[in-house]
C-alpha positions as CSV (number, residue, x, y, z in Angstrom):
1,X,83.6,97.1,105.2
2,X,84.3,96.6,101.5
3,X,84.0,100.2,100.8
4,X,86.7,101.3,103.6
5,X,88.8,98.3,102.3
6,X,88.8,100.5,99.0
7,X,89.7,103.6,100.4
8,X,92.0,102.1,102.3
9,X,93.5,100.4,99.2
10,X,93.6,104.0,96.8
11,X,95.1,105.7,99.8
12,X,97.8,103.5,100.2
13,X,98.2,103.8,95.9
14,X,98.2,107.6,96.3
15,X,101.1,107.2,98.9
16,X,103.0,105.2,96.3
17,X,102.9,107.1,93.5
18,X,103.9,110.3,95.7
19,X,106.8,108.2,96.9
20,X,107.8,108.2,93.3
21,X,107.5,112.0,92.5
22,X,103.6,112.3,91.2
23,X,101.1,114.3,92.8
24,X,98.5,112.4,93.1
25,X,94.4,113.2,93.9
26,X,91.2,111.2,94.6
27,X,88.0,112.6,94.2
28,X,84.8,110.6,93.8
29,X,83.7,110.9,89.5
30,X,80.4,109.0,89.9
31,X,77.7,109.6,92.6
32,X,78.5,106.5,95.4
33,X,74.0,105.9,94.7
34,X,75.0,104.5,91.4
35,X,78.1,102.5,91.7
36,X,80.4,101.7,94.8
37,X,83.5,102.1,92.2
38,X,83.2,105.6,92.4
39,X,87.2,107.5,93.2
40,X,89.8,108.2,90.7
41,X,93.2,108.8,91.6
42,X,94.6,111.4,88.9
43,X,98.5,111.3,89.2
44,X,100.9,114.3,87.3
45,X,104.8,113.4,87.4
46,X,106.4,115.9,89.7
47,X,109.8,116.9,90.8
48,X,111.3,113.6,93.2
49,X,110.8,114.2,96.7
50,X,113.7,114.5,98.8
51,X,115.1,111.2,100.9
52,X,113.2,112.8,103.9
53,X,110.2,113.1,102.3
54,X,110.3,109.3,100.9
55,X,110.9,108.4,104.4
56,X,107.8,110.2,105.5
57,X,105.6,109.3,103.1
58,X,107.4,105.4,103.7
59,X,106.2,105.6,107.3
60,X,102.8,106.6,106.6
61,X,101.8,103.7,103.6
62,X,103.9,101.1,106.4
63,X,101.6,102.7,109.3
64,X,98.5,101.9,107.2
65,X,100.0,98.6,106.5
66,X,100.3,97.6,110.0
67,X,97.0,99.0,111.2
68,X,95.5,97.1,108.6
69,X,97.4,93.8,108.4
70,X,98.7,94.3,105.1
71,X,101.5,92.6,103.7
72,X,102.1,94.0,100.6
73,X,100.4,96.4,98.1
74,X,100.5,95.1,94.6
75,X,101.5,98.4,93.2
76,X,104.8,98.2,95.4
77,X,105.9,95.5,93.8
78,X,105.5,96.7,90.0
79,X,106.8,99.7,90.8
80,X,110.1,99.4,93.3
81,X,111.0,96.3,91.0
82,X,109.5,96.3,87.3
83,X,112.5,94.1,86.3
84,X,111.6,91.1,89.2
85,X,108.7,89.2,87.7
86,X,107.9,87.3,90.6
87,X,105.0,88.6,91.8
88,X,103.5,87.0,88.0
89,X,104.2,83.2,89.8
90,X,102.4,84.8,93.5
91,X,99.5,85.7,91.3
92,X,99.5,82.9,89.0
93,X,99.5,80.7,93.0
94,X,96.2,82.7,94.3
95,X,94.2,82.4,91.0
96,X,94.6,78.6,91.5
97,X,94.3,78.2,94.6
98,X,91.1,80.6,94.3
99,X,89.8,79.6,90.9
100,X,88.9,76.0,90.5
C-alpha cells in the first residue's frame, strides 16, 4: 500500500510540473531490494503547453485526485501560488496536531 501511495504521489508531481512547461521522467535509480525510496523524477524546463494541453494534463492529476481521495497535492500549492504562504499555517496545524 505505501509503495502505490508513492507512485501515486510522484505521478501526480510529474503531472504538475508538466502543467508548468517541464518534461518530466521517473525511473527507479536504486534497486527497490535495497530501499523502498527508489524513483527520481528528473524535470528539464520546456516550451509552455498550450491552454488545451493544461486542461488535459488538469483533468488527468484531478482524475487521480478523485480516485484516490485527495484533496490537495502539496506541490500545487507552492507552485500555482508561491506568493500565498498559507499552506506554512496548514502545515505548522498537522505537525501539532501530529507531533506531541
Amino acid at each position: 500500500m505505501e509503495r502505490e501511495a508513492e507512485i501515486i504521489t510522484d505521478t501526480i508531481r510529474a503531472l504538475i510540473l508538466n502543467k508548468f512547461g517541464y518534461k518530466t521522467k521517473i525511473f527507479e535509480f536504486v534497486e527497490y531490494d535495497n530501499t523502498s525510496k527508489n524513483l527520481i523524477i528528473t524535470a528539464e524546463k520546456g516550451a509552455e503547453p498550450s491552454e488545451d494541453e493544461k486542461s488535459k494534463i488538469q483533468k488527468q492529476i484531478d482524475d487521480l485526485k478523485n480516485h484516490f481521495g485527495i484533496q490537495y497535492h502539496y506541490l500545487e500549492k507552492l507552485i500555482e501560488n508561491p506568493i500565498d504562504q498559507s499552506w506554512r499555517i496548514l502545515n505548522a496545524q498537522c505537525e501539532n496536531k501530529f507531533v506531541k
